[in-house]
N, C-alpha and C positions, 0 to 999 in steps of 0.2 A: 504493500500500500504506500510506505514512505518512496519507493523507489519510484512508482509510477506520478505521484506528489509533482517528483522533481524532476521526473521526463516530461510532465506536463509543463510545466513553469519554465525549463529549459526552452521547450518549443514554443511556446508563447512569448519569452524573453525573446528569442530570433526570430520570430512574426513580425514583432511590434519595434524593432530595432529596424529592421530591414524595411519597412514598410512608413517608416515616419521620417528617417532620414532621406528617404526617395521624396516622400510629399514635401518635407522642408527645401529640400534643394531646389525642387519644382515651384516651391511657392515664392523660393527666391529669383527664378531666372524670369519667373511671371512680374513680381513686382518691378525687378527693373526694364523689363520690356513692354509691358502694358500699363498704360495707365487707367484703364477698367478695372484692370485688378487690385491698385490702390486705393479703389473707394470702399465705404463701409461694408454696404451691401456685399461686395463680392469676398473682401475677407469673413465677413460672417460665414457663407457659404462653403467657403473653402474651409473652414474650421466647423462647420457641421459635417462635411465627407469626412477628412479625420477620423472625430467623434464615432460615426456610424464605424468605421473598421474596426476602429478601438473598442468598441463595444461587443464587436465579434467576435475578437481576439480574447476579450475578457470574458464571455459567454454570457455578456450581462442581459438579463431577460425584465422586461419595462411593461412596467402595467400603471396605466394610465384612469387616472381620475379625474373627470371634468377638463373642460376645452382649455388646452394651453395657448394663449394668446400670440398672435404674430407680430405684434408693433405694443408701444406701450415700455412700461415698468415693469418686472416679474421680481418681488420681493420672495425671497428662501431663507430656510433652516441651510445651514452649510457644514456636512460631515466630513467631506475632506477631495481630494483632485476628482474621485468619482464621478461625484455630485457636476462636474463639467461635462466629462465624457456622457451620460446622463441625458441632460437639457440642452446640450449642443446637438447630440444625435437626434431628438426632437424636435429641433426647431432652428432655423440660420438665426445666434442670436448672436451678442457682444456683452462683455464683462467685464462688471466695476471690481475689480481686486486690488489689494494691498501689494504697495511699491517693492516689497520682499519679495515675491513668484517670479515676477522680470530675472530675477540671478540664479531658479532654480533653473539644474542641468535638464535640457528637452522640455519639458513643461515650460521652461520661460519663454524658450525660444517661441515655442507654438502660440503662448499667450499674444506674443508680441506682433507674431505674423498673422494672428487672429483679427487683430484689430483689437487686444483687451484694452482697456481704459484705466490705467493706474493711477492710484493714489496715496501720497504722502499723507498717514496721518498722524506727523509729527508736527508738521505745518498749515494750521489752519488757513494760512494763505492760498494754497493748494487748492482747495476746494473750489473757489471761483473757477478755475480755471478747469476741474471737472465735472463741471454744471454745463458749461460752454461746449465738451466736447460728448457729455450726454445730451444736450441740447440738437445738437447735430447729425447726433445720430439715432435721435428719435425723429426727427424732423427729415430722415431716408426711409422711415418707415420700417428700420431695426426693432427687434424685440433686446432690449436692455438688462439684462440680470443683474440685480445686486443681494450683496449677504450681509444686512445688516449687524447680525452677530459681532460680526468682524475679528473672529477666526472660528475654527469648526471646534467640534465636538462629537463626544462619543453616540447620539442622540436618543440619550436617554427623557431629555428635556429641550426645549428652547430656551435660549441664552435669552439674557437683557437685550434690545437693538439699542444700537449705538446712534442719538438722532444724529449725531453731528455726520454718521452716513445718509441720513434720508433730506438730510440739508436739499441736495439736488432736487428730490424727487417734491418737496415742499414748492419749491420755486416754478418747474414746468409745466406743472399742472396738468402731462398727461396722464391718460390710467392706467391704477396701477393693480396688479394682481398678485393675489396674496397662496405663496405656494411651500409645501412641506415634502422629504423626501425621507425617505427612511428605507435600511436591506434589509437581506436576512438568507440566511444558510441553511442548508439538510441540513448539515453539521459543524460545527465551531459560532463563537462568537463572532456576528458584524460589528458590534462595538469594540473590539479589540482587530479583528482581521482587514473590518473593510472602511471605517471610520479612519481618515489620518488624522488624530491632534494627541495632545498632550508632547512628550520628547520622544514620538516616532521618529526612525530614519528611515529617510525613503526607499534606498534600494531594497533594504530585506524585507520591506512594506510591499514592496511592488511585486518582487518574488513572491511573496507569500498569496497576494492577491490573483494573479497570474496560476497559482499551483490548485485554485478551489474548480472543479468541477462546474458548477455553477452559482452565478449570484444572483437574487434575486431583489428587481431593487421599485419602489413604489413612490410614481408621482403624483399627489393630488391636488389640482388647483381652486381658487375660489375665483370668485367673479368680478371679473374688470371690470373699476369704475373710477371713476376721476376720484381725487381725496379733498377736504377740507379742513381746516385748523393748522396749528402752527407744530414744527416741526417731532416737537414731545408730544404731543395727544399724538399723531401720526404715528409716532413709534410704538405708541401703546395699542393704539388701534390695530397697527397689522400683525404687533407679535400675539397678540389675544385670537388673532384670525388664524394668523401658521399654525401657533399652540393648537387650536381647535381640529385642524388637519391635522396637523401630527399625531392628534391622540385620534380621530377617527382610523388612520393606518395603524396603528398600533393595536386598536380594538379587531382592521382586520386583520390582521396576521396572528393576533392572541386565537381567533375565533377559526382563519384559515393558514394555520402554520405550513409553510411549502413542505411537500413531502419527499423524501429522497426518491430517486428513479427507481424504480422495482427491475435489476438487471433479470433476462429470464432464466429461468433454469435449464441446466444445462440438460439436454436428452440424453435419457439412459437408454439403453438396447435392455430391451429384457429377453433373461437367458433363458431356453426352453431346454427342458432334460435331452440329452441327445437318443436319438431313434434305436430300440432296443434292437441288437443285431439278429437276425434271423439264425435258428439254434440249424448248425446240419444235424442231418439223419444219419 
């Protein structure tokens, strides 16, 4: 069982190596040759193809609750890099993430070639200036994701939201939808295996994630609507909304736990007594 673990994680590791560096390079010879390719819209897109391989390569299986919006705000619970591959394979979107992911190995790069929207928040000066280019890319008709949290968790609970994130979403006054994600395993802990936070390290995280059989992971959205009130009621308003989703997922996976594959049984030959030999006379 450990062996075939790490033949699986092995060949997933060289899947997803071989197949990201090809799209990076590619997404590099596009951006400086096209300039279609540098607009929002098309980096989203090219970062939802991605998503969708990575997702096959992960064997991650996505059940969907309520209409995921195309344009707009999408506010999330955020568990950890998954939770991207996830809602990009879903939908050509763009993400507000913390200025740390830009230096991670592979994941920055992608964020970056993705068109993700980073943000300093060390300096509240910053944020002007990712109002302006959420502004623009709502204004293409992008779907927006941000994770209020503002970093992940095991998701046992929903964090505080941090308003000084929904800053933007206060100011542009498009709508915004309120969404929770949560996994879950035949066997082993997601809040250990497939959540990255606390002092995880990525590679043996990704190995390890890479070697599970299957994952099972649940999106449920609420219903997009424009917001009103000032930045703090907004925060409380949508985390009370996600909370609400996150525990209706929670109730179904209490109530529908994924069940392991039933491999079949292997065919027996059933033995018949051999044929009595005929006595001579």
């Amino acid at each position: 069982m450990r062996a075939l673990r790490i033949l699986r994680a092995n060949g997933r590791a060289l899947s997803f190596i071989v197949y990201i560096s090809c799209a990076i390079l590619n997404q590099l010879i596009l951006l400086a040759l096209s300039r279609k390719a540098r607009t929002r819209r098309a980096r989203a897109e090219w970062l939802q193809r991605v998503a969708i391989r990575c997702a096959q390569i992960l064997h991650l299986q996505i059940s969907q609750y309520g209409p995921l919006p195309t344009s707009g705000l999408l506010v999330s619970n955020h568990l950890g890099y998954v939770d991207i591959i996830l809602l990009a394979a879903q939908r050509a979107c763009l993400f507000v993430s913390k200025r740390e992911v830009r230096d991670w190995p592979i994941f920055g790069h992608c964020a970056q070639l993705g068109g993700t929207i980073f943000v300093d928040r060390r300096h509240r000066g910053d944020v002007s200036a990712v109002v302006e280019q959420m502004r623009a890319a709502l204004d293409d008709g992008v779907l927006v994701v941000l994770f209020p949290e503002g970093t992940s968790s095991g998701g046992a609970s929903v964090l505080p939201f941090k308003s000084s994130l929904l800053e933007p979403a206060h100011h542009l006054g498009y709508p915004v939808t309120a969404a929770a994600i949560s996994y879950a395993l035949d066997e082993g802990s997601a809040a250990n295996e497939i959540c990255y936070w606390r002092d995880m390290t990525l590679v043996p995280h990704l190995l390890n994630v890479w070697s599970k059989p299957l994952i099972y992971s649940h999106l449920r959205c609420g219903i997009s609507r424009p917001r009103r009130g000032d930045r703090k009621s907004l925060a409380r308003e949508l985390h009370d909304e996600v909370a609400a989703l996150h525990a209706a997922s929670a109730r179904e996976l209490s109530l529908h736990p994924p069940q392991p594959v039933q491999k079949p049984s292997p065919i027996r030959r059933r033995r018949f007594p051999a044929a009595a030999k005929p006595q001579r006379s």
